[in-house]
C-alpha positions in Angstrom: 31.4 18.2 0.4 33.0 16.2 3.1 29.0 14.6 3.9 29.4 13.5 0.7 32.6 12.1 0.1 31.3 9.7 3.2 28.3 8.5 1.5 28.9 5.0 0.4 26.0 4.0 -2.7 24.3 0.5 -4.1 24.9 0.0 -7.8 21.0 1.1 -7.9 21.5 4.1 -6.6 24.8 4.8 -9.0 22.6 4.1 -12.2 20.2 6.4 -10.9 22.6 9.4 -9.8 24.2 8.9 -13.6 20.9 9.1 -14.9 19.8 12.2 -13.1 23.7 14.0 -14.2 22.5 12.9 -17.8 19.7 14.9 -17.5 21.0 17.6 -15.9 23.4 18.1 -19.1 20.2 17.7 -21.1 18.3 21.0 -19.0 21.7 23.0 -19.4 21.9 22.4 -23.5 18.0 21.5 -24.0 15.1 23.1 -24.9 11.2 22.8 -25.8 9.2 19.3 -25.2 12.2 17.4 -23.9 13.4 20.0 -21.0 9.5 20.0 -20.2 9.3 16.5 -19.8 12.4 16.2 -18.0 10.8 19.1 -15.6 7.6 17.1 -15.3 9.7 13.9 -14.3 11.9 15.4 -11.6 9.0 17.4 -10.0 6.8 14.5 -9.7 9.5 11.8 -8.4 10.5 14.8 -5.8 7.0 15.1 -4.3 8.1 11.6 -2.1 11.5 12.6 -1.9 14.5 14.9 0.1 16.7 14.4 -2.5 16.9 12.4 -5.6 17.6 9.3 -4.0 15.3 9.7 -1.4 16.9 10.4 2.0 20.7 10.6 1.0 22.6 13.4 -0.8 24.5 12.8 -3.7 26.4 14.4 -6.6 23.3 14.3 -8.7 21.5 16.6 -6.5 24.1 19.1 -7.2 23.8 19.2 -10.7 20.4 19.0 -10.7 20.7 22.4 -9.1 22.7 24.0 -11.1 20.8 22.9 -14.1 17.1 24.4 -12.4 18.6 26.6 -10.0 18.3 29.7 -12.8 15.0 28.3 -14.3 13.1 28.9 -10.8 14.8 32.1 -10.5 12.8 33.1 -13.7 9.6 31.2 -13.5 6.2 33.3 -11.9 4.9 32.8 -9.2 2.1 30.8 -10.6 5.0 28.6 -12.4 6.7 27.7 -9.0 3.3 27.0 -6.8 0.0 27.3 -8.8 -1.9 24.6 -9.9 -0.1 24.2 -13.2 3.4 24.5 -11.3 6.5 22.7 -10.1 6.4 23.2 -6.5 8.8 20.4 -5.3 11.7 21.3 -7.7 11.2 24.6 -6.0 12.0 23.1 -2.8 14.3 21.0 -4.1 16.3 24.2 -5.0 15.7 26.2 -1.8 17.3 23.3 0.4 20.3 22.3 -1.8 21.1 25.8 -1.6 20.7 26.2 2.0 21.7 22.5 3.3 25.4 22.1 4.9 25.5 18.7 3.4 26.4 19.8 0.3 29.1 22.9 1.2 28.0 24.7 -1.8 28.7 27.9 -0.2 25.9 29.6 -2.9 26.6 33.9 -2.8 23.5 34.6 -5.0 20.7 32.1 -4.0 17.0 31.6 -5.8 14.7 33.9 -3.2 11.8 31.6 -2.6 8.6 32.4 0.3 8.1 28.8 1.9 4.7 30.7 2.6 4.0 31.3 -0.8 1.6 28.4 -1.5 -1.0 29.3 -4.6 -2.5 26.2 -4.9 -2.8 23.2 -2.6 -4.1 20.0 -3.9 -7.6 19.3 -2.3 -6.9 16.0 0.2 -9.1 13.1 -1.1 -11.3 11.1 1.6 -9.7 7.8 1.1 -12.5 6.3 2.1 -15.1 7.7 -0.3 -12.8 7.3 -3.1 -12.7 3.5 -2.3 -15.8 3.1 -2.1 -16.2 5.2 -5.7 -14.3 2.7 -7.0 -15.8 -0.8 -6.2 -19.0 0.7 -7.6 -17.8 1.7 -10.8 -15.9 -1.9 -11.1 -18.9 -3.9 -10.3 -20.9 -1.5 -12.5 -17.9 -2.6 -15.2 -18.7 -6.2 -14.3 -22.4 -6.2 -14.5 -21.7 -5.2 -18.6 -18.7 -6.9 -19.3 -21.3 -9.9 -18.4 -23.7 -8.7 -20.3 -26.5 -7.4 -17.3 -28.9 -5.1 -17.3 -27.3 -1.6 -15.6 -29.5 0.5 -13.2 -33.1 -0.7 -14.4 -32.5 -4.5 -13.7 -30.7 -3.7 -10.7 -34.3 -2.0 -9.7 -36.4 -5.3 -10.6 -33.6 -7.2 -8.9 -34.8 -5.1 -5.4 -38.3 -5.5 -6.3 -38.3 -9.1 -6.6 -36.1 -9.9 -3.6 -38.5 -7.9 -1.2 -41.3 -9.8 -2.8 -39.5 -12.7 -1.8 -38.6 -11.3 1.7 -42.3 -10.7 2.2 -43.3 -14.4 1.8 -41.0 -15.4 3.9 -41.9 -13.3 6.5 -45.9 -14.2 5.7 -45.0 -18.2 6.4 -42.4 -16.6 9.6 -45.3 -15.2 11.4 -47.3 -18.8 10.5 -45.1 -21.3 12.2 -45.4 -19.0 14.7 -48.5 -19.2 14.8 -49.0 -23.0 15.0 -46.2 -22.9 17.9 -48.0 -20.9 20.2 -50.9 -22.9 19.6 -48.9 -25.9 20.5 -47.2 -24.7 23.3 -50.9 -23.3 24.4 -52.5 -27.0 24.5 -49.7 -28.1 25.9 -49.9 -25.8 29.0 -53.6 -27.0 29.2 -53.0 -30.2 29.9 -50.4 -29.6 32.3 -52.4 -27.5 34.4 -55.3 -30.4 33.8 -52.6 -33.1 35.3 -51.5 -31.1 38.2 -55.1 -30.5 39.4 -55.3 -34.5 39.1 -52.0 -35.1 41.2 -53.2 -32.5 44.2 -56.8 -34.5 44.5 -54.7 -38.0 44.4 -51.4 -36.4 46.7 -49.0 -37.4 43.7 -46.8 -35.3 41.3 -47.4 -34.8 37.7 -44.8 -37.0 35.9 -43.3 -33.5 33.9 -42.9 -31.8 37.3 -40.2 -35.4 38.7 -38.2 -34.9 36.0 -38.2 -31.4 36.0 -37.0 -31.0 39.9 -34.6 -34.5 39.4 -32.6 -31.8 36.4 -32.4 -29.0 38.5 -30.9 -31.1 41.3 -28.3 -32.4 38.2 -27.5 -28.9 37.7 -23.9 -28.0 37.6 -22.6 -25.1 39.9 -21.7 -21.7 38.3 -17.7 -21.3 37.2 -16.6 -17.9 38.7 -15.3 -16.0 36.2 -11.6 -15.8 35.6 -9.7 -12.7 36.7 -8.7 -9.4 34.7 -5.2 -9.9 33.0 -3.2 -7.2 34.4 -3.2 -4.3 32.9 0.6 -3.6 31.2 2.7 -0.5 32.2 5.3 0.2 29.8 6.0 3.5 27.7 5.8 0.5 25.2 1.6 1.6 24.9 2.6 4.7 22.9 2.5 4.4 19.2 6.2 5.8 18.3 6.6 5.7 14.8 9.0 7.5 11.9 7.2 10.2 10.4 8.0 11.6 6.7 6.6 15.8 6.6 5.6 16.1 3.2 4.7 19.7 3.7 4.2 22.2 6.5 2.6 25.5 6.3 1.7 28.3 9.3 -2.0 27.8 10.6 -4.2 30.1 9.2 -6.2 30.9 12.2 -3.2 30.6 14.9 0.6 32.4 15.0 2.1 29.2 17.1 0.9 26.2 15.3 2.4 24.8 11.7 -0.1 22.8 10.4 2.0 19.8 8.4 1.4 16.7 6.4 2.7 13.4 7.5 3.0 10.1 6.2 3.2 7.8 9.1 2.8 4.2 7.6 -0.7 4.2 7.7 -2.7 1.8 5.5 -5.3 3.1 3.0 -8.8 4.0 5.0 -7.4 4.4 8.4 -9.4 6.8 10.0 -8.2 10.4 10.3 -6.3 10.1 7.0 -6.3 11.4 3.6 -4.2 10.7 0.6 -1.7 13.3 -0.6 0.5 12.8 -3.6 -0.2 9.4 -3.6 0.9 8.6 -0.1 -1.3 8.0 3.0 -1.2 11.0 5.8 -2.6 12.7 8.4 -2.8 16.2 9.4 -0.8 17.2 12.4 -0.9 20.9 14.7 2.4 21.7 16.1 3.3 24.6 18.0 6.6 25.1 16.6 5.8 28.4 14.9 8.6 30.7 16.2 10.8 28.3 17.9 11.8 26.3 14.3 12.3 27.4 11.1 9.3 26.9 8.5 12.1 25.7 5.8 13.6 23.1 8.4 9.7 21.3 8.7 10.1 21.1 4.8 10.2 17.0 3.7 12.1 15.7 6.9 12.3 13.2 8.9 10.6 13.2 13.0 9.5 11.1 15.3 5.7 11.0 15.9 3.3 9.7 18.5 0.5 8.2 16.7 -1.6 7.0 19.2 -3.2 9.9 20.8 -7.0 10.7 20.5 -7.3 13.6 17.6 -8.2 17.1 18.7 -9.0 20.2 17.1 -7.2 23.1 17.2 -8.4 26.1 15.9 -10.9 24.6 13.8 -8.2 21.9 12.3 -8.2 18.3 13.0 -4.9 16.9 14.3 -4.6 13.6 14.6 -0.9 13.7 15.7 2.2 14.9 17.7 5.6 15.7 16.8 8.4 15.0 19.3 10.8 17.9 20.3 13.3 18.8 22.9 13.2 21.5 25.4 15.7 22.6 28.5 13.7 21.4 31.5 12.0 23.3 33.8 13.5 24.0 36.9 11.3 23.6 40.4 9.6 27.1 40.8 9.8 28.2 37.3 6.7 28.6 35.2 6.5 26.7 31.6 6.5 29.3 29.2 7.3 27.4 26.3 9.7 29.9 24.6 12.4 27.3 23.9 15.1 26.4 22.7 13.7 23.7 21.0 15.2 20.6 18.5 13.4 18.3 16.6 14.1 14.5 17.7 15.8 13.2 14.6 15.5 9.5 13.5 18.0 7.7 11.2 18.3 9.6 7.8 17.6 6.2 6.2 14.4 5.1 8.2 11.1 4.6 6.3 8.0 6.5 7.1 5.9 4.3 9.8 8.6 2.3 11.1 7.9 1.7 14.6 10.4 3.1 17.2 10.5 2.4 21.0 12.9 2.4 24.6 15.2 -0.7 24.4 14.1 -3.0 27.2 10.2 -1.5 26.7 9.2 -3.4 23.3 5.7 -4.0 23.3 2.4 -4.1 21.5 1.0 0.0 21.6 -2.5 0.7 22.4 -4.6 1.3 18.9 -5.8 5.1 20.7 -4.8 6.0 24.3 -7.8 6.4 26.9 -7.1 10.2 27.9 -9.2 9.0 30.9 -6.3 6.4 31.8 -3.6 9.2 31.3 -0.9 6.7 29.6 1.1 9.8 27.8 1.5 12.0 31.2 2.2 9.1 33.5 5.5 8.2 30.8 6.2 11.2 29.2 8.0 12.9 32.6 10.9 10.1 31.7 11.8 11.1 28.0 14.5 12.9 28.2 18.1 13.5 26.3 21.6 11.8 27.5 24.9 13.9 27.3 25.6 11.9 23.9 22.7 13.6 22.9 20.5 10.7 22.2 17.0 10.1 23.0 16.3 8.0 25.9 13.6 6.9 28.5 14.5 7.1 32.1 12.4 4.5 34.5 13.2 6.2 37.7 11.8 9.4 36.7 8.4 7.9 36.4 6.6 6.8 40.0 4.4 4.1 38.5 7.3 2.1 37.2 8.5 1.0 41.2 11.2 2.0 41.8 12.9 0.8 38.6 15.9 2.4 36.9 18.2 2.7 33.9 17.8 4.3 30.4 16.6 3.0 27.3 17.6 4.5 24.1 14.8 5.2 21.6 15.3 3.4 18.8 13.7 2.1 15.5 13.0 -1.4 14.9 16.1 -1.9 12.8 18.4 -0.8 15.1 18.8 3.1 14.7 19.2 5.4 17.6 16.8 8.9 17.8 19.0 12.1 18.6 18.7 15.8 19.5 21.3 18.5 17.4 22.4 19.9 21.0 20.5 19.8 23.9 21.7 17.5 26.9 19.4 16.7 29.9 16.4 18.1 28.5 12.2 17.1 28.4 10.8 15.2 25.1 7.4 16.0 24.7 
């Protein structure tokens, strides 16, 4: 309890941890309509959410617990993750239970499958759902002003390519009368220059024409290519909220996760999932961390790299982790250890993080030909304080340059490792 006896709260945040013990009391004592809606309340506020608050633990989590934790433990399968079901008060429950912030010590926990998924709301294209809408508002205007629906659009369309027609029609007549013009006109240029050869004198058109070519200003040379920037500052670094992680289907390394990322509505490679905007991201974490630890936390993300497939899903991002390095002569083998970076508990999904003394505008998508990520990447690396850091003299490109830079959001929070000192971030 000691991680919580150090959290300090807003008067906000008090009102709502009393509310949330209030209703607690009402799940232990209640019953029928009024426990549902309670049910209904805290599973949907919890699909954004670690905790009740948000990020930070409290008491109210607790007795939230205790007040669902023997509900879940008798609800079906179809009850905790079907489509009718309460699936984030089920993992509400499995990570108060099993999370050292709250020293609760539990003997006989609720046995939940993280892999037990039964239903798994279809993503919406963003796009197509935007563009869905503005139809059926303008179809809402058209009548609320009293137009004609689908059949006047039609005569509408008719009419206007009538009028497009005609206006083509008297196009292709001007025309017409300009060649003409420009036909005559050629005539009796050819007729005058015949006249100056026989008398040795130049047509009058043919002077002025050679006295404005001799006005004729010389040709600017173009200015020079700005130099091209070379910071780790390029790559998109960004807090990343995992709203839920699952095992690939067709692959035993890769979790297959869904971030928000503080991407705006119709961004390509998104898709909207409980009402937030995300993309889906491959990792090959599978083995090396827990499922139950990918569950609604925090990470760092690069969110600049051109999307790939792998194994027939899209991902159009990367989680950053921490491995021991690899010593000269020994082969990669990716077997770990490996540790999530961790941002600040309290930073918001998309907040941008970078290297102090590298701020900087990041590309919009990294050229793979141009090979930004592998010329930086060799200088992310861990400091015995176990913080996240960027080191210039391990990168060639940078001449000769040296010191670290801490990774860091925008509002000041450092990114860290759980143990591992002097390792790779990739």
């Amino acid at each position: 309890m000691a991680a919580l006896a150090a959290q300090k709260y807003t008067p906000a945040e008090e009102t709502e941890i009393q509310k949330w013990v209030a209703n607690a009391e009402s799940l232990k004592s209640g019953a029928g309509s009024e426990t549902q809606s309670i049910l209904d309340t805290l599973n949907a506020e919890l699909a954004t959410r670690t905790t009740v608050l948000g990020t930070k633990p409290s008491s109210a989590d607790i007795a939230i617990y205790e007040a669902v934790a023997p509900l879940v433990k008798a609800w079906s399968p179809e009850e905790r993750t079907g489509q009718q079901g309460r699936p984030n008060i089920v993992r509400h429950v499995d990570f108060i239970q099993n999370s050292p912030l709250f020293g609760l010590n539990v003997v006989d926990k609720v046995a939940i499958d993280a892999d037990e998924v039964l239903y798994v709301k279809p993503p919406v294209d963003a796009k197509a759902e935007k563009e869905r809408l503005k139809k059926e508002k303008a179809a809402a205007a058209a009548v609320a002003a009293g137009g004609v629906p689908a059949a006047g659009a039609e005569t509408t369309l008719v009419d206007r390519t009538k009028e497009a027609v005609v206006a083509a029609a008297e196009t292709v007549a001007e025309k017409a009368v300009e060649v003409k013009d420009k036909v005559v006109e050629a005539v009796a240029s050819a007729a005058a220059a015949a006249t100056g050869a026989a008398t040795g004198a130049a047509p009058e058109g043919q002077k002025r024409e050679k006295k404005e070519k001799k006005a004729k200003a010389p040709k600017q040379p173009a200015p020079p290519p700005a130099p091209a920037v070379v910071s780790p500052c390029l790559i998109d670094l960004r807090v990343g909220h995992v709203l839920k992680a699952i095992k690939h289907p067709e692959a035993d390394s890769l979790f297959v996760s869904t971030i928000a990322m503080g991407d705006k509505p119709g961004t390509d490679d998104t898709t909207e999932y409980e009402g937030q905007v995300v993309r889906t991201v491959c990792s090959g974490l599978n083995g090396l961390v827990p499922l139950e630890e990918m569950q609604g936390r925090k990470v760092v993300v690069v969110c600049n790299l051109k999307p790939v497939k792998m194994r027939g899903i899209k991902s159009s991002a990367m989680v950053l982790a921490a491995s021991p390095k690899i010593k000269e002569g020994e082969a990669d083998d990716h077997k770990g250890p490996v540790e999530l970076v961790n941002p600040p508990a309290d930073a918001p999904a998309g907040e941008r993080v970078y290297f102090e003394g590298w701020q900087g505008e990041p590309e919009k998508v990294l050229n793979p030909k141009k090979k930004v990520w592998e010329t930086f990447q060799p200088g992310f690396t861990t400091t015995d304080s176990l913080e996240v850091a960027f080191d210039a003299a391990a990168v060639k490109e940078l001449e000769g340059k040296t010191g670290l830079g801490k990774l860091v959001t925008a509002s000041g929070g450092v990114c860290t490792v759980k143990s591992l000192s002097g390792a790779q971030v990739r």
